[in-house]
PAPASE-646479 format. One record per residue (C-alpha): residue number from 1; residue in three letters; x, y, z. Coordinates in pm, 1 decimal, always signed. Example, Ala and Ser with C-alpha at 12.3 -4.5 7.8 and 13.67 -1.06 7.14 Angstrom:
# PAPASE-646479
 pos code       px       py       pz
   1  ala  +1230.0   -450.0   +780.0
   2  ser  +1367.0   -106.0   +714.0
END
This chain:
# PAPASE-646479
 pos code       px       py       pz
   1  unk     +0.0     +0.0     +0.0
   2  unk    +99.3   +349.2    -96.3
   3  unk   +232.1   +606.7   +200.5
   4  unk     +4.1   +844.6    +67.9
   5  unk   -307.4   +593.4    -10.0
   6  unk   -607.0   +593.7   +229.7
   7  unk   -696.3   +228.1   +132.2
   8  unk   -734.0    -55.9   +373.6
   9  unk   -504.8   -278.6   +376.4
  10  unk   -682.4   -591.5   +418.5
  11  unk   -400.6   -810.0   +349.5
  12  unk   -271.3   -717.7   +649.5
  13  unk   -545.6   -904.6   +841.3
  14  unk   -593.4  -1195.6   +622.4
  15  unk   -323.4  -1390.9   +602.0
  16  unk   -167.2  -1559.7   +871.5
  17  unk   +192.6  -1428.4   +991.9
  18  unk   +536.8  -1614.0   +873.1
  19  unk   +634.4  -1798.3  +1220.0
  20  unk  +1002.9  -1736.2  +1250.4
  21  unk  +1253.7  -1787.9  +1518.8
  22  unk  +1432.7  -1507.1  +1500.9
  23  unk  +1333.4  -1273.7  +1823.1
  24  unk  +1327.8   -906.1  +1769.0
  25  unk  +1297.5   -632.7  +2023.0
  26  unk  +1158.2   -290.9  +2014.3
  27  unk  +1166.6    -15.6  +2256.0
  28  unk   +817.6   +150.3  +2326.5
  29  unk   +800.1   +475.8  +2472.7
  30  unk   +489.5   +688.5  +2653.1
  31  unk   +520.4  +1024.0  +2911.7
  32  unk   +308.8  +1243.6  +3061.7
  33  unk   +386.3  +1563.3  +3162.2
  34  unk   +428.3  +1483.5  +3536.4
  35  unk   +728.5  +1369.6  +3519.5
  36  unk   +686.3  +1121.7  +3382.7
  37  unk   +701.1   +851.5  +3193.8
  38  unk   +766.4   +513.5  +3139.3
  39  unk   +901.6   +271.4  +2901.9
  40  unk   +909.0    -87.1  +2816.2
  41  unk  +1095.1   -312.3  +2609.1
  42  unk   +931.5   -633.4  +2474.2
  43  unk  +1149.0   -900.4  +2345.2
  44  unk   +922.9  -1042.5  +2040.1
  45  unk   +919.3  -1438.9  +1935.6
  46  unk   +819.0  -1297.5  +1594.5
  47  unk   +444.3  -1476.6  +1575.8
  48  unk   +262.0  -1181.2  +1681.2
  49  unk   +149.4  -1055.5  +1982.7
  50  unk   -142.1  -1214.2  +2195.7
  51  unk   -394.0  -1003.4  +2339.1
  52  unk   -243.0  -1066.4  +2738.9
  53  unk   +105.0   -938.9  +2580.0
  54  unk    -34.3   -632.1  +2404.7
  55  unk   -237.4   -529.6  +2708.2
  56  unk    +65.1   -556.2  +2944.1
  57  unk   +248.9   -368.2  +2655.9
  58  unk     +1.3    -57.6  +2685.0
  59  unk     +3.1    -75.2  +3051.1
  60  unk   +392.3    -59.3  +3146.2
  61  unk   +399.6   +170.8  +2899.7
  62  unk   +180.1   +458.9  +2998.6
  63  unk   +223.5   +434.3  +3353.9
  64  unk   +546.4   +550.4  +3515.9
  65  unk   +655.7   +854.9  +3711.1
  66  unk   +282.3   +943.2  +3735.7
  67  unk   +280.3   +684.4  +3994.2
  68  unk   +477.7   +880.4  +4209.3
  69  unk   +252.6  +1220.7  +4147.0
  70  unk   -127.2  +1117.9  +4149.6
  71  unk   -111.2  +1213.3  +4492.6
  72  unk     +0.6  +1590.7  +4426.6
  73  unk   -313.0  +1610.9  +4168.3
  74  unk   -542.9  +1452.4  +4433.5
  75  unk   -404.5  +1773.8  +4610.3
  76  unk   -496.0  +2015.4  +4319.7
  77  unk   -761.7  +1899.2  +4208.8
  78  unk   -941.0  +1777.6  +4539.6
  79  unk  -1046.3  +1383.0  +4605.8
  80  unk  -1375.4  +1398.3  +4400.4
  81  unk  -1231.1  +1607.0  +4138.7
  82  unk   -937.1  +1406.9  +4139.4
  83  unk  -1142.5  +1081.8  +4079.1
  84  unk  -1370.7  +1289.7  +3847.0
  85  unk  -1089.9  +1412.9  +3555.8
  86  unk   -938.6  +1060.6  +3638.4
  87  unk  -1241.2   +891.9  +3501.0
  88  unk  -1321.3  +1120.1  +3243.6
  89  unk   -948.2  +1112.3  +3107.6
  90  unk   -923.9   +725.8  +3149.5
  91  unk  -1309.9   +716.2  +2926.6
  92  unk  -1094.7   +970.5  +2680.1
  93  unk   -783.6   +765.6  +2655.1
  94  unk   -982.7   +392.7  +2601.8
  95  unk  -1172.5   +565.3  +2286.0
  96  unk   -827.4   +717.0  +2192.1
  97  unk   -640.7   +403.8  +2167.7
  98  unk   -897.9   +209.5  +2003.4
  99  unk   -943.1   +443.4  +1664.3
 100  unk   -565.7   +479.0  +1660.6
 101  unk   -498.3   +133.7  +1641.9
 102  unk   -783.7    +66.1  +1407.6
 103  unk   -636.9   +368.6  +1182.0
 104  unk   -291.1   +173.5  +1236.4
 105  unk   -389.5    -96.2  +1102.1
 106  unk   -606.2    +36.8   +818.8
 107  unk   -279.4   +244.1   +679.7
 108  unk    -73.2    -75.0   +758.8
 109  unk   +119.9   +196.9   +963.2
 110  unk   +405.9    +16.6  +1211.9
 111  unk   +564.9   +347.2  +1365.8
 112  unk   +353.1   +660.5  +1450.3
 113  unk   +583.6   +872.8  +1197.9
 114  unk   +387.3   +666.4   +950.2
 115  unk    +79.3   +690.1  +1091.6
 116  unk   +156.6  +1078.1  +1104.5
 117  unk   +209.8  +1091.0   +725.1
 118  unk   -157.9  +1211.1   +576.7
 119  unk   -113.4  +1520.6   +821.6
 120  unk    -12.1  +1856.3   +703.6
 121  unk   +416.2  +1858.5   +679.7
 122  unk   +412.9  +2168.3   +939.7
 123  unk   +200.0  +1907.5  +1213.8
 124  unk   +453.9  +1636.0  +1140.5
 125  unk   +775.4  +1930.9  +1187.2
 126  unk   +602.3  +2075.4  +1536.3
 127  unk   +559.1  +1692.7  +1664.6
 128  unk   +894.0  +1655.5  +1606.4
 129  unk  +1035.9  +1932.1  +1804.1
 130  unk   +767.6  +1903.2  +2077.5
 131  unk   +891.7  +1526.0  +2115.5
 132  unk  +1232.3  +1598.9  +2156.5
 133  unk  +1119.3  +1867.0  +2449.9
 134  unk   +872.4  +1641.5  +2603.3
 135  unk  +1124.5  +1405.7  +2647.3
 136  unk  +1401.8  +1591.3  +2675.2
 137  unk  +1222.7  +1709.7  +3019.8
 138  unk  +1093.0  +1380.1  +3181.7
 139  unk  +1461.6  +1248.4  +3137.5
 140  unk  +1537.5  +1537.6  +3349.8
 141  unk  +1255.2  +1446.8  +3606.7
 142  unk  +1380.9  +1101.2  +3627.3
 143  unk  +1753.6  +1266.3  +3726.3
 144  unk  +1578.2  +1471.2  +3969.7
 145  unk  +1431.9  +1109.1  +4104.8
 146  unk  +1741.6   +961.8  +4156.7
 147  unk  +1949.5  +1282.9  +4271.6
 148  unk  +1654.2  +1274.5  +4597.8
 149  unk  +1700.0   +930.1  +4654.5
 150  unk  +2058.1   +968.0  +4708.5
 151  unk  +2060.3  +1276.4  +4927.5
 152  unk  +1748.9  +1163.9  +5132.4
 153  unk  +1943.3   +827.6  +5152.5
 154  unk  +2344.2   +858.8  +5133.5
 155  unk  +2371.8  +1213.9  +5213.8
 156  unk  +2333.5  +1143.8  +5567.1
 157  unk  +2526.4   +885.7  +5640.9
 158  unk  +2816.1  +1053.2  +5453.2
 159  unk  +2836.2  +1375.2  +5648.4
 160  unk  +2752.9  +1278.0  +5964.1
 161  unk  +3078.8  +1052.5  +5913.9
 162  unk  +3272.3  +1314.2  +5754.7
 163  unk  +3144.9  +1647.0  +5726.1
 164  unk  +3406.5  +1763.5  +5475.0
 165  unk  +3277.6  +1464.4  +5236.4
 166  unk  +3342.8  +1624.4  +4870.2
 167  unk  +2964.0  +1515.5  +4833.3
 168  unk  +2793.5  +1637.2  +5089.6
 169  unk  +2951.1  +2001.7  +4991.1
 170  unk  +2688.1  +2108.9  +4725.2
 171  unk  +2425.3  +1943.2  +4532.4
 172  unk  +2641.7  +1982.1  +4214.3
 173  unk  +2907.4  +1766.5  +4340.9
 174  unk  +2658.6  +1483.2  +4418.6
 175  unk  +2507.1  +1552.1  +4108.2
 176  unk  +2835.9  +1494.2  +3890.0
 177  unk  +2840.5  +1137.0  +3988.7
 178  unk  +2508.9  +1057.0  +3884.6
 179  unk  +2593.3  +1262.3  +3526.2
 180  unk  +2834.7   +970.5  +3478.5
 181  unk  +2588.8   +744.0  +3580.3
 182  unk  +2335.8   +858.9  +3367.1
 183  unk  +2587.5   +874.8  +3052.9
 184  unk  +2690.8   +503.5  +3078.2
 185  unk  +2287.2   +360.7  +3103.1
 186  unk  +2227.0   +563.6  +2797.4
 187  unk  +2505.7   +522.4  +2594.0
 188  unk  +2416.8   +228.3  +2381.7
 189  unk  +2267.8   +304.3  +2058.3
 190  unk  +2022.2    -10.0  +2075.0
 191  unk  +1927.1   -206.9  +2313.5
 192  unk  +1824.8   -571.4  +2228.3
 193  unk  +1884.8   -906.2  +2364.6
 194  unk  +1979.2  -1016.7  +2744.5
 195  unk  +2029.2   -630.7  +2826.8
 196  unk  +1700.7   -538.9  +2743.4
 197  unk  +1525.5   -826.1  +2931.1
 198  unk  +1722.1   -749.7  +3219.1
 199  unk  +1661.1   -421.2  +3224.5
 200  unk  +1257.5   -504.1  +3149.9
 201  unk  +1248.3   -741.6  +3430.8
 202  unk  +1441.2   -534.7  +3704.0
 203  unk  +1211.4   -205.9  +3555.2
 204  unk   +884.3   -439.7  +3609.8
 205  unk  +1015.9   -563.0  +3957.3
 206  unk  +1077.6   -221.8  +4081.8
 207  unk   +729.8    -27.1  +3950.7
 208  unk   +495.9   -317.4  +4118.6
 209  unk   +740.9   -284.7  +4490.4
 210  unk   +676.5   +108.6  +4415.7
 211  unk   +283.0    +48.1  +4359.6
 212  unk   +249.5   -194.6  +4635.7
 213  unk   +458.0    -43.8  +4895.9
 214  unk   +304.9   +306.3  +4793.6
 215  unk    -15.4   +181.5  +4900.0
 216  unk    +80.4     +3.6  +5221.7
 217  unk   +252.5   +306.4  +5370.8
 218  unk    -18.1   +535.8  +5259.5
 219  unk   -293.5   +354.6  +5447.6
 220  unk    -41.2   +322.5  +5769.1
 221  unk    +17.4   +659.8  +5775.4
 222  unk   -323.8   +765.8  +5729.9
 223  unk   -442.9   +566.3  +6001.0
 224  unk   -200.4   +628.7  +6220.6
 225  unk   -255.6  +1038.9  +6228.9
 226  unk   -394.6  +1175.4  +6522.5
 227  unk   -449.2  +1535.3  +6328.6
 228  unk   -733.8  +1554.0  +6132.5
 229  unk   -671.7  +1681.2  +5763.0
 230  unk   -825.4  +1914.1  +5608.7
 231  unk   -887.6  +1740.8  +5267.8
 232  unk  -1078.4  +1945.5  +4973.9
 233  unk  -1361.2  +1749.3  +4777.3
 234  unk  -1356.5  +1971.4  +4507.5
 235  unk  -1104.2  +2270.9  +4335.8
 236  unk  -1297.3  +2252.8  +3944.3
 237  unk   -991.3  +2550.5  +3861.1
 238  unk   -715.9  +2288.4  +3831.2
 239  unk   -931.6  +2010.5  +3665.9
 240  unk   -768.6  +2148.3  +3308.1
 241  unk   -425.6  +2110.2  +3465.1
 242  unk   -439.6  +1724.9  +3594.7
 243  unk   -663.1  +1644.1  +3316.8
 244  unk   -349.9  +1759.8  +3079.3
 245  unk   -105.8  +1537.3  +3287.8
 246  unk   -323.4  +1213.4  +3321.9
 247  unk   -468.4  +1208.1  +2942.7
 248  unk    -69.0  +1151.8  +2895.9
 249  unk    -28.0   +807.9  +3106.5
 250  unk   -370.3   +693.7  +2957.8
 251  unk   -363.2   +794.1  +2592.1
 252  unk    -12.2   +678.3  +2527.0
 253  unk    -73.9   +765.9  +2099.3
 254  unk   +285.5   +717.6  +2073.9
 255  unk   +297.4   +312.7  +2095.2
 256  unk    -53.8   +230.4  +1944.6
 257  unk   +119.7   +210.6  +1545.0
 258  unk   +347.0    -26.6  +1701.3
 259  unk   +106.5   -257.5  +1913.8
 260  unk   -145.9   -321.7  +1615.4
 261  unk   +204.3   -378.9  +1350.9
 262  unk   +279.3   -679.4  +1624.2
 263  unk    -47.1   -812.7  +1719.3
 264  unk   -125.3  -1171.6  +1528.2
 265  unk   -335.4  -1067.6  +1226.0
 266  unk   -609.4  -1276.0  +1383.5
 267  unk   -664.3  -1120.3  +1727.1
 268  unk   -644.0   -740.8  +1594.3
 269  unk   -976.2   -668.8  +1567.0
 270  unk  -1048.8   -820.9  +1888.9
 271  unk   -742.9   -641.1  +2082.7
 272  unk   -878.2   -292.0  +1967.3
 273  unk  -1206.1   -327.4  +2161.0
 274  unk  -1003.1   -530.9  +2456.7
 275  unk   -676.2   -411.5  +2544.4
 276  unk   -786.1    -65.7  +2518.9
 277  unk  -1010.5   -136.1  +2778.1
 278  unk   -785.2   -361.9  +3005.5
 279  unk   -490.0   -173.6  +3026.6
 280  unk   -663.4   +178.6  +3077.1
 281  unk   -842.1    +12.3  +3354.4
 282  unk   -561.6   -133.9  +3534.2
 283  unk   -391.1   +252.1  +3522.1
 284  unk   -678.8   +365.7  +3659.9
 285  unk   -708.0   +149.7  +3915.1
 286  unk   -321.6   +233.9  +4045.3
 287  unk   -377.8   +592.1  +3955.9
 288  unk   -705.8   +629.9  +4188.2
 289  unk   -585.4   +389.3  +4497.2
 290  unk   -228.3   +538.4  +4497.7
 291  unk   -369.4   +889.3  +4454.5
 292  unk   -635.6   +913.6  +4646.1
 293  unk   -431.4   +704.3  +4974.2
 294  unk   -145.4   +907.9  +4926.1
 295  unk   -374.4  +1257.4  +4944.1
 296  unk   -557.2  +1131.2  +5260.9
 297  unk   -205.8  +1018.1  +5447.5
 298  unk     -5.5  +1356.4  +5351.6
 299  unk   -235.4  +1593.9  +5266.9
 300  unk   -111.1  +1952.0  +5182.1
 301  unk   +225.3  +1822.1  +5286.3
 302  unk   +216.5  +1634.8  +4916.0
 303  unk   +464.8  +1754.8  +4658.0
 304  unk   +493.8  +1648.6  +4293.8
 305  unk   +697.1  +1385.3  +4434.5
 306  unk   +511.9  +1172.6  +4694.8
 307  unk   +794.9   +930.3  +4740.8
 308  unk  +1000.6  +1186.6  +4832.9
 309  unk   +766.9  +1347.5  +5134.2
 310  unk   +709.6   +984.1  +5294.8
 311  unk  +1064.2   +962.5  +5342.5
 312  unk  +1106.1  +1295.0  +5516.2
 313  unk   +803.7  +1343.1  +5702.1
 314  unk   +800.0   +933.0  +5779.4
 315  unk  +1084.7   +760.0  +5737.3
 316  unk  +1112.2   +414.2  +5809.6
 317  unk  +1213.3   +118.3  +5579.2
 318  unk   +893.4   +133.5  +5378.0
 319  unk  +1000.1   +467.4  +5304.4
 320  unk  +1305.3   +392.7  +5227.1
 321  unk  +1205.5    +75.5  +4958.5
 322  unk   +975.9   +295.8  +4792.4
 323  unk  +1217.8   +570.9  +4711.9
 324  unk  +1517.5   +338.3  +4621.9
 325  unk  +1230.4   +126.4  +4394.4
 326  unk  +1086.4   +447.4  +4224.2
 327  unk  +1492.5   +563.7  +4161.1
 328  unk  +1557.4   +239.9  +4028.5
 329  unk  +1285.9   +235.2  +3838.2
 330  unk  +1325.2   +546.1  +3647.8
 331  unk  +1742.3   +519.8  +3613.3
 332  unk  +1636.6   +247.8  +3419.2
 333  unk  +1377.1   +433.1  +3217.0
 334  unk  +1658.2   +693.0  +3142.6
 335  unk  +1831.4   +567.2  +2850.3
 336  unk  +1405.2   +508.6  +2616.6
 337  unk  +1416.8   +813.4  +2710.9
 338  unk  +1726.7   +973.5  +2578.1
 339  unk  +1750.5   +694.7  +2274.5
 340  unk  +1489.0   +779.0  +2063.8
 341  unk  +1600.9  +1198.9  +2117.8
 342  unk  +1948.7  +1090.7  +1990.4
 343  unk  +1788.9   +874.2  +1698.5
 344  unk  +1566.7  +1169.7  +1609.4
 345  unk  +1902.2  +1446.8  +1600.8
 346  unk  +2106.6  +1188.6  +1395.7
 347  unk  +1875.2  +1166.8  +1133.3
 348  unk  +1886.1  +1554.9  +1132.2
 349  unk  +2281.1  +1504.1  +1098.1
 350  unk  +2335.3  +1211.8   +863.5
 351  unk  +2219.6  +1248.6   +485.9
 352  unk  +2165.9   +853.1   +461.7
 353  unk  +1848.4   +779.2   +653.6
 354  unk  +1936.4   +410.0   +604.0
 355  unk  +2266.1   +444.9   +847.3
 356  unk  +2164.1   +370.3  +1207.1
 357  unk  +2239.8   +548.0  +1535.2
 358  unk  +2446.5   +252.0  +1636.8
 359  unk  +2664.7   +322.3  +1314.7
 360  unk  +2750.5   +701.5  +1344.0
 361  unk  +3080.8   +771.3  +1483.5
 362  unk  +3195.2   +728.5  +1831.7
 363  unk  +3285.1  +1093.2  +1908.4
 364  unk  +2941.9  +1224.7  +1761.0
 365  unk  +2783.8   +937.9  +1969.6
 366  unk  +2953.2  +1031.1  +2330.8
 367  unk  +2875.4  +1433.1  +2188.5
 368  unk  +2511.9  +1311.2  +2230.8
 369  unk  +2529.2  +1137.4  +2506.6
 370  unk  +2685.5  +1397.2  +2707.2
 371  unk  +2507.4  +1627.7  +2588.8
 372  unk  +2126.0  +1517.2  +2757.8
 373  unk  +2333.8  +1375.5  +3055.7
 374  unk  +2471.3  +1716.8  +3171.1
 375  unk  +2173.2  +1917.8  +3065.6
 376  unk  +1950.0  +1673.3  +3239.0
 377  unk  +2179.4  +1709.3  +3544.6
 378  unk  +2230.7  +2092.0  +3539.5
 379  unk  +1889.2  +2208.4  +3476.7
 380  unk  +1726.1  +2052.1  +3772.5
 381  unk  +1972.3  +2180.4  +4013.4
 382  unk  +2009.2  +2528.7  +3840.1
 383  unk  +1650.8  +2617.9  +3859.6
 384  unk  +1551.8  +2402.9  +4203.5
 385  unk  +1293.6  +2120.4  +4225.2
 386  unk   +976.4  +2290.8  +4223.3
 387  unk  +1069.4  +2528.7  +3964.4
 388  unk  +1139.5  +2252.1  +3709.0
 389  unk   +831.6  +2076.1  +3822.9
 390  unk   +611.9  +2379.4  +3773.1
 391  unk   +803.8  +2350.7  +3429.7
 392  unk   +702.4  +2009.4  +3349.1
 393  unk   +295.6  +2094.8  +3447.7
 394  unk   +293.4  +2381.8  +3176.1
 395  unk   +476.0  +2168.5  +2932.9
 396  unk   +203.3  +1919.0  +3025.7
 397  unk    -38.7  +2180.3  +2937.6
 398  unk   +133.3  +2314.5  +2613.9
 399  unk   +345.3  +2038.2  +2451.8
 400  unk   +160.6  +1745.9  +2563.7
 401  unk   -148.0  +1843.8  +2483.2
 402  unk    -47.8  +1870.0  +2145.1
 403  unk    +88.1  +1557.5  +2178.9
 404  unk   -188.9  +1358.1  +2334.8
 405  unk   -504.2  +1548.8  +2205.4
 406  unk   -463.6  +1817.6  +1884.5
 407  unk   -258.7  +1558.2  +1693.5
 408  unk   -454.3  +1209.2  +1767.1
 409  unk   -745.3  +1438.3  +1613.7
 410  unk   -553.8  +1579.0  +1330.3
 411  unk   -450.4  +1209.5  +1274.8
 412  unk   -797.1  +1070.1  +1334.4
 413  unk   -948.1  +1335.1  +1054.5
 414  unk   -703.0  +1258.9   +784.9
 415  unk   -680.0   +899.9   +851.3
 416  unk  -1020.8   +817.6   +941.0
 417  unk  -1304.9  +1077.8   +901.1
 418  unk  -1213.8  +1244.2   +550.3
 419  unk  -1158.4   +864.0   +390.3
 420  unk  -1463.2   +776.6   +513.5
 421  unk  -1642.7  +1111.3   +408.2
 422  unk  -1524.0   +984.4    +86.1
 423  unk  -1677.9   +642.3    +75.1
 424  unk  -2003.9   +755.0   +220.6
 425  unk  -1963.4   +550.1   +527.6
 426  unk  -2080.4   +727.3   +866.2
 427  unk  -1813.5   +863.6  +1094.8
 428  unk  -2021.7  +1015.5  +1354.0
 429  unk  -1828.0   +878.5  +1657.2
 430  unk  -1510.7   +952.5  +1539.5
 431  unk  -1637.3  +1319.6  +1478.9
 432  unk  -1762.0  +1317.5  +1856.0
 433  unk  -1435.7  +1197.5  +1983.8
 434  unk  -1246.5  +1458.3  +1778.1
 435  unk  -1487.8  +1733.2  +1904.7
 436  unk  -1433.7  +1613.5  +2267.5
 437  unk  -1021.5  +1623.7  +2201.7
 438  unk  -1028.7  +1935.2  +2115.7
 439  unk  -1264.3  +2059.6  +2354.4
 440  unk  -1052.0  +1932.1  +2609.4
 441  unk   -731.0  +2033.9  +2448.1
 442  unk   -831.7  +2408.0  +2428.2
 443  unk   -907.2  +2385.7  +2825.1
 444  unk   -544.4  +2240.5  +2880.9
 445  unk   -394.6  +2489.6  +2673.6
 446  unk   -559.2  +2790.1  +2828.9
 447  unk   -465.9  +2665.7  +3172.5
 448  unk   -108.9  +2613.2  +3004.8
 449  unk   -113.9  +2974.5  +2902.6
 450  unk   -243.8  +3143.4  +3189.4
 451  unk    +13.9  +2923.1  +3409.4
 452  unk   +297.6  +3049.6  +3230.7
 453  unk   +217.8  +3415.4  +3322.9
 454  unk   +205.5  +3306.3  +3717.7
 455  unk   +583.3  +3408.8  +3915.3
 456  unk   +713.9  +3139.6  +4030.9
 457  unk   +848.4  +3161.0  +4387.2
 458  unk  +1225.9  +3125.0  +4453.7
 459  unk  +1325.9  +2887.1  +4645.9
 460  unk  +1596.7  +2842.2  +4950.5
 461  unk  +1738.0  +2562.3  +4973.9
 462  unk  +1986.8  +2484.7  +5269.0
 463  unk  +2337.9  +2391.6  +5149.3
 464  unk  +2347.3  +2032.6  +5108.3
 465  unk  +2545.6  +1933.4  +5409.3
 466  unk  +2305.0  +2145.5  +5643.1
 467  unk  +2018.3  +1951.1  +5485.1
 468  unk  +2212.7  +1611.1  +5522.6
 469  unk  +2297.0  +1686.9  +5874.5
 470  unk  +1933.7  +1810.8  +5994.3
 471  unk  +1811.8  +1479.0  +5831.3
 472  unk  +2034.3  +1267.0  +6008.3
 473  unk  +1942.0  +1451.8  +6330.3
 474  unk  +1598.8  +1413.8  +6262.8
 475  unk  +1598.0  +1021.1  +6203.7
 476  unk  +1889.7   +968.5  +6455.4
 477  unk  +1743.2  +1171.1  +6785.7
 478  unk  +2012.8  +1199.3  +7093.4
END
């Protein structure tokens, strides 16, 4: 089928799919503006998904960093507006990801540049560029992840031992360790083979000790209070704002070309009504219970990152596992992150679109490399924790709702509607959900805009051994 053909390929769904031995591996990627995001790499058998597979696909996915921030928009939004946008978002995302993977598979399209391909060239140039933001600024949430996990954790130890530890001196010294850290998990130019199931496996491991553990503590702590919290039902002006950051997790546009190219021919047209629908639900399900727990436990104490204000408000073990599993867990995101950014600027460099990333040369390759690694570490630090975060909520409410509602309706008109239009077929739903995309995505955006023109506060922070020492004191009484 032609690129620029709006035929069905029904081929595609006919015949029954060459078995072959050889396994191949592909790296998905989703992110939401919290922070967040998540990847997964699935280590194919080459026969073609089953439904099970493409479900847990979808799921690992689209869920990631939010885990650690539900409880912040429980906060913003209050606990029945919180479950409200949740809902409505979740409803949103399962109607989503079925007409993208039934356009997928209709234009035969395996990647979501391909699927992007009926769209007007200046669409396909501005997804570009807002992808290479987008992710440019999760990989430096994740940093920001690991950078409190080691001076909530190590910090400490290390300057209560030695106060003139060369770590404990300033956040940029701790922070240059970690740079190198982060420059040799994202190095590689592919990923494939016992590396990638490791890394799967240990990814997988660490979310569900997160989600589990997140829970636990959360109901502990809430029932343990003696204060009463003063907990908001409803605050309808920040609705626009979480909705922008959860239609990210549950949307997750990006992978959808992918999952229908590697489903068995068979199941596809049952996995577009199914896994939809059972992977949305299972992120929901986390989203609500980790959320809505974590809101009632901290209350307004409840920061972007929840992991974070369980270890310094209540630090035990638990607290302590569910920081070093959410770290884990997103130093080994890093490197989906950062790959598919350094893909994207080599084919901007090389004039031979057929030479990979794992063939350009070495020195242009560790240029790259270094390059996210020390932005991701010196941004962060530069403009302080909440500053970046308030960064990453309006680039939730700019970028990513471009990303996750404007262009899955561009992409449903040209690939669905208008082709239909054509044929004489009815596309009424699809002109509903389009409506209700960009209904929502002009709310997001406005509460993008009008967040943008708020000062942000400047922060003091105490010098990093003064914060390492008061910790210490504070867990380690006389």
């Amino acid at each position: 089928m032609r690129r620029d053909s709006f035929e069905i390929d029904t081929s595609r769904l006919r015949e029954p799919q060459r078995a072959s031995t050889e396994r191949t591996s592909f790296v998905l990627n989703a992110h939401d503006a919290a922070g967040k995001g998540s990847s997964f790499v699935y280590i194919s058998s080459g026969k073609g998904l089953s439904i099970c597979e493409a479900t847990t696909v979808i799921f690992n996915s689209g869920l990631g960093a939010t885990i650690a921030a539900v409880p912040y928009f429980a906060n913003l939004s209050g606990y029945l507006g919180f479950v409200f946008v949740t809902v409505a978002m979740a409803v949103t995302g399962v109607l989503e990801q079925q007409t993208l993977l039934r356009a997928s598979a209709d234009r035969n399209a395996k990647t979501f540049d391909e699927l992007c391909q009926p769209i007007p060239a200046w669409a396909r140039q501005m997804t570009v560029w807002c992808g290479l933001v987008y992710l440019w600024a999760c990989a430096g949430w994740y940093f920001h992840f690991v950078l409190s996990f080691v001076e909530a954790q190590l910090c400490p130890v290390l300057c209560r031992s030695s106060g003139d530890n060369f770590l404990c001196q300033s956040r940029w010294h701790l922070g240059f360790p970690i740079g190198i850290m982060l420059f040799a998990v994202s190095f590689p130019a592919e990923l494939s083979g016992s590396m990638s199931r490791a890394i799967n496996c240990t990814s997988m491991i660490a979310k569900t000790t997160a989600i589990l553990i997140a829970l636990v503590k959360g109901a502990l702590v809430w029932h343990q209070k003696t204060e009463a919290s003063e907990l908001i039902a409803w605050k309808p002006t920040a609705f626009a704002a979480v909705a922008s950051n959860m239609i990210g997790t549950f949307a997750n546009t990006g992978i959808m070309p992918q999952v229908a190219a590697d489903l068995k021919p068979s199941l596809l047209h049952r996995a577009v009504r199914i896994c939809p629908c059972s992977a949305v639900s299972l992120q929901t399900c986390v989203c609500l219970a980790v959320g809505l727990v974590g809101y009632a436990s901290l209350g307004n104490l409840v920061e972007l990152d929840a992991f974070k204000v369980y270890q310094e408000h209540y630090p035990d073990m638990m607290s302590r596992t569910i920081q070093f599993a959410g770290a884990l867990m997103m130093y080994l995101c890093y490197p989906f992150l950062v790959l598919p950014c350094k893909s994207q600027i080599w084919s901007f460099m090389t004039s031979n679109p057929e030479i990979r990333l794992s063939e350009a040369p070495f020195a242009i390759q560790v240029l790259m490399t270094s390059f996210f690694a020390v932005t991701n570490v010196v941004t962060p630090i530069l403009v302080g924790p909440k500053a970046f975060a308030n960064f990453l909520i309006i680039l939730g409410c700019t970028v990513g709702v471009w990303m996750n509602l404007f262009l899955p309706a561009l992409i449903i008109v040209h690939a669905q509607i208008l082709p239909s239009r054509s044929s004489g077929v009815s596309s009424r739903a699809s002109v509903t959900l389009v409506l209700w995309l960009c209904f929502v995505g002009v709310l997001c955006l406005i509460e993008g805009m009008v967040s943008m023109t708020k000062p942000t506060k400047k922060e003091t922070l105490l010098p990093l051994s003064e914060e390492c020492e008061r910790v210490f004191n504070a867990h380690h009484p006389k």
